[in-house]
CHARMM internal coordinates of N, CA and C (Angstrom, degrees):
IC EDIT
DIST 1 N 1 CA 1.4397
DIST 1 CA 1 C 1.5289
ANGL 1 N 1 CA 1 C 107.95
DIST 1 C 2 N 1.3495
ANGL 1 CA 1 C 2 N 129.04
DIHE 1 N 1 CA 1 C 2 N 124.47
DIST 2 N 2 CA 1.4468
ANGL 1 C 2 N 2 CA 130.44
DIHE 1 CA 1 C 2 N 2 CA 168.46
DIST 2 CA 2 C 1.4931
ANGL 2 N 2 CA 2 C 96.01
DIHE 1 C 2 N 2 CA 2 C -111.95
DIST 2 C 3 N 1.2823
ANGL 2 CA 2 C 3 N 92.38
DIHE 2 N 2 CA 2 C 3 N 130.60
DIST 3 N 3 CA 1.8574
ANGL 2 C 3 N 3 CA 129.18
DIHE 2 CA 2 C 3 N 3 CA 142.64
DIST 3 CA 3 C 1.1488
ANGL 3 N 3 CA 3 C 133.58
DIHE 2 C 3 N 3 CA 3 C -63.01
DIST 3 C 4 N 1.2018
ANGL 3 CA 3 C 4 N 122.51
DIHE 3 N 3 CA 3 C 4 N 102.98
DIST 4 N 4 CA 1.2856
ANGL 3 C 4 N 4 CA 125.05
DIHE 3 CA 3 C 4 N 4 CA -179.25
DIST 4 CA 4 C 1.6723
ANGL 4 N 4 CA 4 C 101.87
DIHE 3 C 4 N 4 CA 4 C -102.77
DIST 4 C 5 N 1.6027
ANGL 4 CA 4 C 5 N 92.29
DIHE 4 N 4 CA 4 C 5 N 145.91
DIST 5 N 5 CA 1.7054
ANGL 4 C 5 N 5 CA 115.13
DIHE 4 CA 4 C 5 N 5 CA -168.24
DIST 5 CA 5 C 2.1825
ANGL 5 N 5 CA 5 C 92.69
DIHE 4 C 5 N 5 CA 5 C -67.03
DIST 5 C 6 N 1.3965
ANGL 5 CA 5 C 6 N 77.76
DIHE 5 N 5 CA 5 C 6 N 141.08
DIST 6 N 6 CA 1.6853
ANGL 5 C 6 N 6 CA 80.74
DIHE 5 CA 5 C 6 N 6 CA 175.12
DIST 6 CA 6 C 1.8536
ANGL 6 N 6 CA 6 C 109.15
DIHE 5 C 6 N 6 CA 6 C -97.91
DIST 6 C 7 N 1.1885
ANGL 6 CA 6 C 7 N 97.75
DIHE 6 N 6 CA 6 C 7 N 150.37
DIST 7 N 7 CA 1.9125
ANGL 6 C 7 N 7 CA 114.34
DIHE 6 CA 6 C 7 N 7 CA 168.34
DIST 7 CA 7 C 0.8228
ANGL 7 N 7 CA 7 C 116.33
DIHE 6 C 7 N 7 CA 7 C -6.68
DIST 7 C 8 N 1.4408
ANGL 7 CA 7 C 8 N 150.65
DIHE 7 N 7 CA 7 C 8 N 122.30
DIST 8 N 8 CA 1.5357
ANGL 7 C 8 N 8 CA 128.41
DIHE 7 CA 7 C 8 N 8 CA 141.00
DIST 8 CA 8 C 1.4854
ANGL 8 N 8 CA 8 C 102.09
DIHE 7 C 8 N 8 CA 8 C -20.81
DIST 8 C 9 N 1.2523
ANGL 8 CA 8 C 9 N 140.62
DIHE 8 N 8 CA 8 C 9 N -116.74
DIST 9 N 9 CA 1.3556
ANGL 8 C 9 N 9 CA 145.51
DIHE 8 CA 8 C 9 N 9 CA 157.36
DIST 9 CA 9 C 1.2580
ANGL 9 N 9 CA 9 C 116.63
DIHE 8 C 9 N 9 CA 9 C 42.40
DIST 9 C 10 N 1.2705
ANGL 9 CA 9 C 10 N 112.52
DIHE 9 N 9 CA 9 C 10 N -64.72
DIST 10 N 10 CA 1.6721
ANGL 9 C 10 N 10 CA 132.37
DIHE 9 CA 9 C 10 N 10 CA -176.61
DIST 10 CA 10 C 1.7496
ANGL 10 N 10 CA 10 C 97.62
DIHE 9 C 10 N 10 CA 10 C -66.19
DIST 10 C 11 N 1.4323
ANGL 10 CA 10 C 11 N 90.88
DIHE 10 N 10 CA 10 C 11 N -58.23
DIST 11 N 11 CA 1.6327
ANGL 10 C 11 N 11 CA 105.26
DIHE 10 CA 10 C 11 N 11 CA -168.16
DIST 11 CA 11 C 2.0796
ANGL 11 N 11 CA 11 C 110.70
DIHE 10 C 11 N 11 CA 11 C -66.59
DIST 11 C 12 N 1.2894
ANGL 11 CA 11 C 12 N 100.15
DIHE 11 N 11 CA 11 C 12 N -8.63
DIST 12 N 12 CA 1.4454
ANGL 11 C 12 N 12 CA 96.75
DIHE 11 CA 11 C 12 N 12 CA -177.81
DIST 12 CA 12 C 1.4495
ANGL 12 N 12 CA 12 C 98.24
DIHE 11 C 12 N 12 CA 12 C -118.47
DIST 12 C 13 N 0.8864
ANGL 12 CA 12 C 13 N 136.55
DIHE 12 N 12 CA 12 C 13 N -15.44
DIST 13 N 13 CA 1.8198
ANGL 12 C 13 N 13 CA 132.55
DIHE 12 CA 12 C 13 N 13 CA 146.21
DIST 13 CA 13 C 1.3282
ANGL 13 N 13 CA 13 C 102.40
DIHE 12 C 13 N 13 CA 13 C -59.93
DIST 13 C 14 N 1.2364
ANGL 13 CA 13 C 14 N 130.08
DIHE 13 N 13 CA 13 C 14 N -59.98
DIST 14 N 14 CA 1.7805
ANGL 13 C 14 N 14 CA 109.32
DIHE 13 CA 13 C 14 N 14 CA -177.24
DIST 14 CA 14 C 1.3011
ANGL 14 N 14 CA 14 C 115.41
DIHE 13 C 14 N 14 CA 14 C -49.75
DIST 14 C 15 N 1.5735
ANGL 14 CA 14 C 15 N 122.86
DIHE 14 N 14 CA 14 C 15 N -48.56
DIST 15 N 15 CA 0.9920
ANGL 14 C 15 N 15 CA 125.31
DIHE 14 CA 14 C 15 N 15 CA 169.21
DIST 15 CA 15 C 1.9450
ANGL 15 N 15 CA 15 C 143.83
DIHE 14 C 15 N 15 CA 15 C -23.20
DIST 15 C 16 N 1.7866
ANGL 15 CA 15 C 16 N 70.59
DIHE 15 N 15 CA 15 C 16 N -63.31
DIST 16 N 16 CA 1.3258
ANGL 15 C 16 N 16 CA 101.63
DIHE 15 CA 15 C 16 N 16 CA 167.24
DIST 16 CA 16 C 1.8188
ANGL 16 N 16 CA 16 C 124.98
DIHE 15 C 16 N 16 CA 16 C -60.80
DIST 16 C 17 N 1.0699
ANGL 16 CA 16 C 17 N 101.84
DIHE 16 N 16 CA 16 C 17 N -31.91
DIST 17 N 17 CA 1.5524
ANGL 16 C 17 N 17 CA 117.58
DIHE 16 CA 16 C 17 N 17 CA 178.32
DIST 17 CA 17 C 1.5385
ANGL 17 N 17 CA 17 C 103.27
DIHE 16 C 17 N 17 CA 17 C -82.56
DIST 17 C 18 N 0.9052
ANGL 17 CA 17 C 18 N 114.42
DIHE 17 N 17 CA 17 C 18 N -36.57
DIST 18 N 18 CA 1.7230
ANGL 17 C 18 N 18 CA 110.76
DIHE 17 CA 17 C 18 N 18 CA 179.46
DIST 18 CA 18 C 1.0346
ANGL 18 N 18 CA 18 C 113.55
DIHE 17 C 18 N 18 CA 18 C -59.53
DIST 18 C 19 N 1.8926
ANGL 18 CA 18 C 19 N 111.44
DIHE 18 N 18 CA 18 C 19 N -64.19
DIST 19 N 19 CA 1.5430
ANGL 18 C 19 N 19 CA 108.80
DIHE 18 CA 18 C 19 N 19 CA -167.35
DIST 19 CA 19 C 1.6059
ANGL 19 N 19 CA 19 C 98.97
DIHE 18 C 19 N 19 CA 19 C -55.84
DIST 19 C 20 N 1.6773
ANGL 19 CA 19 C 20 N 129.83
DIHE 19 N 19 CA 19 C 20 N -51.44
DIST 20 N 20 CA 1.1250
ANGL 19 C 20 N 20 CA 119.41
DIHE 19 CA 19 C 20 N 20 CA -161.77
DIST 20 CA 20 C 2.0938
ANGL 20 N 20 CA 20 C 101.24
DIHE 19 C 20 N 20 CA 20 C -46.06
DIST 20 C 21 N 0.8481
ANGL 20 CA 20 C 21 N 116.42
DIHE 20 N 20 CA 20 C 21 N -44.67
DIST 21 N 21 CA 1.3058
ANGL 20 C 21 N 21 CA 132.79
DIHE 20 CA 20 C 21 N 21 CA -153.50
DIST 21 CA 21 C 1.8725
ANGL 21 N 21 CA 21 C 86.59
DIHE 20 C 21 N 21 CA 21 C -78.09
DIST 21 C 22 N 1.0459
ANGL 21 CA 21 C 22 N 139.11
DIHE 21 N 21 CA 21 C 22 N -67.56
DIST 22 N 22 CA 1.3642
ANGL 21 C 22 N 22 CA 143.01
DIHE 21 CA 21 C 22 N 22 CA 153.84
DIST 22 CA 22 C 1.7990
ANGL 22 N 22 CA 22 C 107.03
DIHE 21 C 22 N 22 CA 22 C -6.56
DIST 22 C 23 N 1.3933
ANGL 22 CA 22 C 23 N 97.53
DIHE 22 N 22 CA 22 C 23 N -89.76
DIST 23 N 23 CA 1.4656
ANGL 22 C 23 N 23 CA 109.04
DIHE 22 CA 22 C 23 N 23 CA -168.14
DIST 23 CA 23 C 1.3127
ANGL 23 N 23 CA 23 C 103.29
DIHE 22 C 23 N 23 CA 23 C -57.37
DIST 23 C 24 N 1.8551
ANGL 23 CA 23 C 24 N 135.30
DIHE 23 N 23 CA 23 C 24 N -21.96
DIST 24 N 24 CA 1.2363
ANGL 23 C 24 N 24 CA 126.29
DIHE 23 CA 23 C 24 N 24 CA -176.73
DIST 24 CA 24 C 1.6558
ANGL 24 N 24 CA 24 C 109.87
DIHE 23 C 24 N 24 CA 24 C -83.64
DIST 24 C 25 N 1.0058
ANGL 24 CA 24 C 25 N 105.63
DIHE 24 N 24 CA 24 C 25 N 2.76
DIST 25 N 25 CA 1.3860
ANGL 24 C 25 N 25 CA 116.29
DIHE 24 CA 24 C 25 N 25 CA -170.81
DIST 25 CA 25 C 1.9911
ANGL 25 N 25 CA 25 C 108.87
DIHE 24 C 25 N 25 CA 25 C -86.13
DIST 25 C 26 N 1.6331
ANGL 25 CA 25 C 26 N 100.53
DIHE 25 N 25 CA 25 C 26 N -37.22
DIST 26 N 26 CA 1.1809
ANGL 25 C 26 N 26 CA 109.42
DIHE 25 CA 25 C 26 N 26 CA -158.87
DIST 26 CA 26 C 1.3166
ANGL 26 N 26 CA 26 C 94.02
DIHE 25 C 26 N 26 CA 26 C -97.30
DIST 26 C 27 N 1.7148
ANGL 26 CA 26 C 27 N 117.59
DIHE 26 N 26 CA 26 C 27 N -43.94
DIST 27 N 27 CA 1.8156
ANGL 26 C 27 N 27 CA 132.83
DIHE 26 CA 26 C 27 N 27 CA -159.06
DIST 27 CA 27 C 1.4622
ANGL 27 N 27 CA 27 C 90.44
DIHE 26 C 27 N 27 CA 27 C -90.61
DIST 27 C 28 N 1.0574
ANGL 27 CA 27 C 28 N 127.01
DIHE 27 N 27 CA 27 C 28 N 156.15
DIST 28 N 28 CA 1.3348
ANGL 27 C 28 N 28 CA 154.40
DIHE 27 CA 27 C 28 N 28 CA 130.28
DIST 28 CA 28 C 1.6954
ANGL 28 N 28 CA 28 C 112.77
DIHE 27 C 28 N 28 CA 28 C -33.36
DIST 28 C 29 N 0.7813
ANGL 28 CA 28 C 29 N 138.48
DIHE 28 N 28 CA 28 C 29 N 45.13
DIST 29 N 29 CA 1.7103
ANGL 28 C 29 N 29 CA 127.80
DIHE 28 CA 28 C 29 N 29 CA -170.06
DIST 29 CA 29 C 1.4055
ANGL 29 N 29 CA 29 C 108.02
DIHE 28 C 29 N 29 CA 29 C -65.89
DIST 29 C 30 N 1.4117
ANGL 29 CA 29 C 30 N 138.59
DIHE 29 N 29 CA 29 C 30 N -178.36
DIST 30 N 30 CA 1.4628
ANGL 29 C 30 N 30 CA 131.62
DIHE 29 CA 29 C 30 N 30 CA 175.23
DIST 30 CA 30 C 1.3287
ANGL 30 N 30 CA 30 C 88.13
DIHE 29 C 30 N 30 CA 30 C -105.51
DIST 30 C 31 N 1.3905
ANGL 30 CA 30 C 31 N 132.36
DIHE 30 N 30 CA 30 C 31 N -51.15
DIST 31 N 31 CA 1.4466
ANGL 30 C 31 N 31 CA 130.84
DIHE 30 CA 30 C 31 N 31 CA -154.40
DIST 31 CA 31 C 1.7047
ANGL 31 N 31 CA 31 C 105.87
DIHE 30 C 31 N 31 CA 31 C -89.23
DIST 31 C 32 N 1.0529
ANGL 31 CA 31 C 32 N 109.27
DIHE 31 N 31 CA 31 C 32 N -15.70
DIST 32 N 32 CA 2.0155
ANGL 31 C 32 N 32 CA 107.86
DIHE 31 CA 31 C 32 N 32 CA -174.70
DIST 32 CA 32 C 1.7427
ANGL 32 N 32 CA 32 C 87.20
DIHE 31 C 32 N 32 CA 32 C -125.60
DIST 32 C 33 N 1.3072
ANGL 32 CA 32 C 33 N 101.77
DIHE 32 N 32 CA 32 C 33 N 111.39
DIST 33 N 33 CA 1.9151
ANGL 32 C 33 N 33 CA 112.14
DIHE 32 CA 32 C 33 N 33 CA 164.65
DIST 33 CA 33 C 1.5454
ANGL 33 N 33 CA 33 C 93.30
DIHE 32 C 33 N 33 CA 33 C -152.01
DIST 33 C 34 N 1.2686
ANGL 33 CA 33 C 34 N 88.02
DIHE 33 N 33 CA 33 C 34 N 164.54
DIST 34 N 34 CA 1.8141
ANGL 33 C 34 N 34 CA 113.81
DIHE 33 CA 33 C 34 N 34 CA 179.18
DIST 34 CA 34 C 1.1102
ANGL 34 N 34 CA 34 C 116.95
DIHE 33 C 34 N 34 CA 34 C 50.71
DIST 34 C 35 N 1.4499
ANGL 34 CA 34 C 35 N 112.82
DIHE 34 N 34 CA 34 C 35 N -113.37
DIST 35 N 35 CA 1.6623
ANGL 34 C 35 N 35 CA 113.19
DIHE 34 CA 34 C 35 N 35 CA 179.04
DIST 35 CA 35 C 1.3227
ANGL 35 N 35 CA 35 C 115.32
DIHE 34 C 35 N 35 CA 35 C -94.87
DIST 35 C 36 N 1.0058
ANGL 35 CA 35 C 36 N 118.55
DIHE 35 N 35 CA 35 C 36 N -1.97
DIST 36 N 36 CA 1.9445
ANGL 35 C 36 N 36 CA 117.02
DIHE 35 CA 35 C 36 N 36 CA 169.77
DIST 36 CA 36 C 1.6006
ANGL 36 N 36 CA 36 C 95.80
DIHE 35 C 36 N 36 CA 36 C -48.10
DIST 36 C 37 N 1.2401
ANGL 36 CA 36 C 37 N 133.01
DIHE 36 N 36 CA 36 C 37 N -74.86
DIST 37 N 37 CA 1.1813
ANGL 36 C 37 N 37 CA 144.41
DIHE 36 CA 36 C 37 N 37 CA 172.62
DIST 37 CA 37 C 1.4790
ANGL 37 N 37 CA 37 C 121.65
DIHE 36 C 37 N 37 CA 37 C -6.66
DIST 37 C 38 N 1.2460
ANGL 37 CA 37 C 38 N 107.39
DIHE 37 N 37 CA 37 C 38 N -62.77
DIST 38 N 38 CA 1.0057
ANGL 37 C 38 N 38 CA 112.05
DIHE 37 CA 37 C 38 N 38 CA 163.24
DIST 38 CA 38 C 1.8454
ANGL 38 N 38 CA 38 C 147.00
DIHE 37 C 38 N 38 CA 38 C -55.96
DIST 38 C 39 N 1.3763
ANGL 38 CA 38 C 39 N 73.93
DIHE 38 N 38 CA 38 C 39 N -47.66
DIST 39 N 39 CA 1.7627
ANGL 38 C 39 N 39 CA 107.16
DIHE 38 CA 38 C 39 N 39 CA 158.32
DIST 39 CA 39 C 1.8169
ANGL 39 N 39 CA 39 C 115.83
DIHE 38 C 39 N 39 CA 39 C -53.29
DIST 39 C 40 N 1.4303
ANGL 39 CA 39 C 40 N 98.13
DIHE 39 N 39 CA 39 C 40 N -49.41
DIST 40 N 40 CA 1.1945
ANGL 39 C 40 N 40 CA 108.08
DIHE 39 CA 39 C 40 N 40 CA 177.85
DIST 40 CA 40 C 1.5641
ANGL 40 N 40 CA 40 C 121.24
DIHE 39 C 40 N 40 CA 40 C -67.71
DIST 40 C 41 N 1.0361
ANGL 40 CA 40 C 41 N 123.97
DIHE 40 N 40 CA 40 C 41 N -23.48
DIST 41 N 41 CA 1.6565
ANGL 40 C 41 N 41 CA 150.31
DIHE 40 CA 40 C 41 N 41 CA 162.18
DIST 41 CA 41 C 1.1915
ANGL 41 N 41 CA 41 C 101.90
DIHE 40 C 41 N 41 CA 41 C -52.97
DIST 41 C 42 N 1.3506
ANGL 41 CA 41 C 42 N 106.51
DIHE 41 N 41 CA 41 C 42 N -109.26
DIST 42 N 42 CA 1.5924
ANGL 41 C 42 N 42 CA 121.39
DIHE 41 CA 41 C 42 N 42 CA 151.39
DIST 42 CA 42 C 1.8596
ANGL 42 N 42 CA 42 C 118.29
DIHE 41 C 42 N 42 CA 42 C 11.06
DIST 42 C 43 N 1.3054
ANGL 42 CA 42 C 43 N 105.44
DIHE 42 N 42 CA 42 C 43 N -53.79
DIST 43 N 43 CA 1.4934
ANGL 42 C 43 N 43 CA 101.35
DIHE 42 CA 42 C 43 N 43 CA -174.58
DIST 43 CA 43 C 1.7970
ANGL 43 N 43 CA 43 C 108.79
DIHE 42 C 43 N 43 CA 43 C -91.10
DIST 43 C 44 N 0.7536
ANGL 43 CA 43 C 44 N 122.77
DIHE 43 N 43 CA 43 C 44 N -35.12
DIST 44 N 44 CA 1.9374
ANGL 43 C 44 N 44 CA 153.62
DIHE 43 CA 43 C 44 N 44 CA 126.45
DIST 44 CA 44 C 1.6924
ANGL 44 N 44 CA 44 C 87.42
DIHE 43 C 44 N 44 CA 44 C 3.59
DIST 44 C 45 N 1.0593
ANGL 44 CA 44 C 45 N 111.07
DIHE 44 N 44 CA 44 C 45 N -68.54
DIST 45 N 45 CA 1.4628
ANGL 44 C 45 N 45 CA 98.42
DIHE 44 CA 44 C 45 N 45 CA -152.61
DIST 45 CA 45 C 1.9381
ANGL 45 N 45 CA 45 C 91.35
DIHE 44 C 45 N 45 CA 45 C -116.63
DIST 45 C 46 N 0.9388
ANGL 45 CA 45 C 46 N 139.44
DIHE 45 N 45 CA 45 C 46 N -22.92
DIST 46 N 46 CA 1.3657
ANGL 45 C 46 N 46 CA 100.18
DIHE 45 CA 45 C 46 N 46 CA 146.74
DIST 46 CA 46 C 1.3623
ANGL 46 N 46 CA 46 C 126.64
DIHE 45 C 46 N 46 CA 46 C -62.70
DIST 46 C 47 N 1.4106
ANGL 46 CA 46 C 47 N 138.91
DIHE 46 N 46 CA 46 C 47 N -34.12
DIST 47 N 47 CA 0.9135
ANGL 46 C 47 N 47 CA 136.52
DIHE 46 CA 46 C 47 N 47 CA 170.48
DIST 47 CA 47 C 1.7530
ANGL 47 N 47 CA 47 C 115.93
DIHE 46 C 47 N 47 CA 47 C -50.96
DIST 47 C 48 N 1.4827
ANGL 47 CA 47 C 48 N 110.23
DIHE 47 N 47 CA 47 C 48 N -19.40
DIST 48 N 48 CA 1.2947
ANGL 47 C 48 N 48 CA 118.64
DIHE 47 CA 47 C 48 N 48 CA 155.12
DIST 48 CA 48 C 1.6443
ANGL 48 N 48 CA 48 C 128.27
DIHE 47 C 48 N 48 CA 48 C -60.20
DIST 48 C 49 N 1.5056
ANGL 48 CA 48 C 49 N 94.61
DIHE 48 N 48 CA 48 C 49 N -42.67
DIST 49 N 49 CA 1.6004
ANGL 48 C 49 N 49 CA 96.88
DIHE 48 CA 48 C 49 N 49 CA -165.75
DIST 49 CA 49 C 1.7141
ANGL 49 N 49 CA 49 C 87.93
DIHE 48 C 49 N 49 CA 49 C -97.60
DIST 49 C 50 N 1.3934
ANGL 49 CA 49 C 50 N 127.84
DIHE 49 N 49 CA 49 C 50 N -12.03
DIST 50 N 50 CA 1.3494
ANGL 49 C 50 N 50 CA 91.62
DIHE 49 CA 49 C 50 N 50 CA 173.96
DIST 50 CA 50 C 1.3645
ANGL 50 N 50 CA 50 C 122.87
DIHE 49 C 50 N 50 CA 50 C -75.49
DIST 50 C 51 N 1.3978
ANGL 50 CA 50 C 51 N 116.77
DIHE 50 N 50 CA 50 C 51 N -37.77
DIST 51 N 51 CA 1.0790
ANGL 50 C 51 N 51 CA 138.60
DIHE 50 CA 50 C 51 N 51 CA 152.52
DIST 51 CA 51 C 1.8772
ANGL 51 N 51 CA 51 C 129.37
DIHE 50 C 51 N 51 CA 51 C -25.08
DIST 51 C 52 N 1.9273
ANGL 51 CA 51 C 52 N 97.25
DIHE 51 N 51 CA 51 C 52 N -26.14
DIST 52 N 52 CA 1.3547
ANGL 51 C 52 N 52 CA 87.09
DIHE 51 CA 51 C 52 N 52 CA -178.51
DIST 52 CA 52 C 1.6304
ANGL 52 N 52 CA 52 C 99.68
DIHE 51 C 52 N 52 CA 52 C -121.51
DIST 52 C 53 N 1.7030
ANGL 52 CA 52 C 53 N 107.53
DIHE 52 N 52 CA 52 C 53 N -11.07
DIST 53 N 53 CA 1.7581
ANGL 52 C 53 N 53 CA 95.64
DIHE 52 CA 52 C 53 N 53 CA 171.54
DIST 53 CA 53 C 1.5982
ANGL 53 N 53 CA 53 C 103.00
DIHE 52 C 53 N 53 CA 53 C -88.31
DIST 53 C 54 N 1.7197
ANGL 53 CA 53 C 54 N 138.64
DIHE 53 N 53 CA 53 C 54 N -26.09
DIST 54 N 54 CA 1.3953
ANGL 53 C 54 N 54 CA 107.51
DIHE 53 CA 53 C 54 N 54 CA -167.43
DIST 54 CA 54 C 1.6568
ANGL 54 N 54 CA 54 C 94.28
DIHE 53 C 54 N 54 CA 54 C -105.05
DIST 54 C 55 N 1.1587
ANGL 54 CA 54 C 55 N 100.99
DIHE 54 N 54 CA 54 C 55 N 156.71
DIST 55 N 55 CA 1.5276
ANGL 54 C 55 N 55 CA 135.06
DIHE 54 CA 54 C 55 N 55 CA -157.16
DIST 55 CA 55 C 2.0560
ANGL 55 N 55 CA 55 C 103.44
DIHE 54 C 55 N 55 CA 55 C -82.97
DIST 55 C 56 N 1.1416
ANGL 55 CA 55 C 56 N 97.00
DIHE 55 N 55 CA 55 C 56 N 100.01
DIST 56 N 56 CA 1.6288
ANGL 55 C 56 N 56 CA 95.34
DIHE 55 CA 55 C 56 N 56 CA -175.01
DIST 56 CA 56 C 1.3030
ANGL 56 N 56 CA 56 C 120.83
DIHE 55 C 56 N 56 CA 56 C 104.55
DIST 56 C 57 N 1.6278
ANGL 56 CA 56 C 57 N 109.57
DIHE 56 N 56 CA 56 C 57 N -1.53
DIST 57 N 57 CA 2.1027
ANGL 56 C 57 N 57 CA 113.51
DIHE 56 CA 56 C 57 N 57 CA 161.46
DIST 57 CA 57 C 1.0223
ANGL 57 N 57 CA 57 C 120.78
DIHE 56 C 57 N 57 CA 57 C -79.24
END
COOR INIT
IC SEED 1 N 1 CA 1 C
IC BUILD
């Protein structure tokens, strides 16, 4: 099986979803509490691996 590197794009939306998901973890946010957080992780990093198993994300 080869991996191909995902998008900037792809790769800076995961990004982006983490820290939100990170800092909601530690901060109080109004819009990210409880299990969103998690969820938000979670989609973070498939959005990683989709990004690095299909060919052109």
């Amino acid at each position: 099986m080869r991996l191909n590197a995902p998008k900037k794009i792809v790769w800076l939306l995961s990004l982006i979803l983490a820290v939100v998901s990170l800092v909601g973890n530690f901060v109080a946010l109004p819009v990210v509490n409880g299990i969103v957080v998690y969820w938000l992780l979670f989609a973070a990093w498939i959005l990683l691996f989709l990004g690095s198993f299909i060919k052109g994300m």
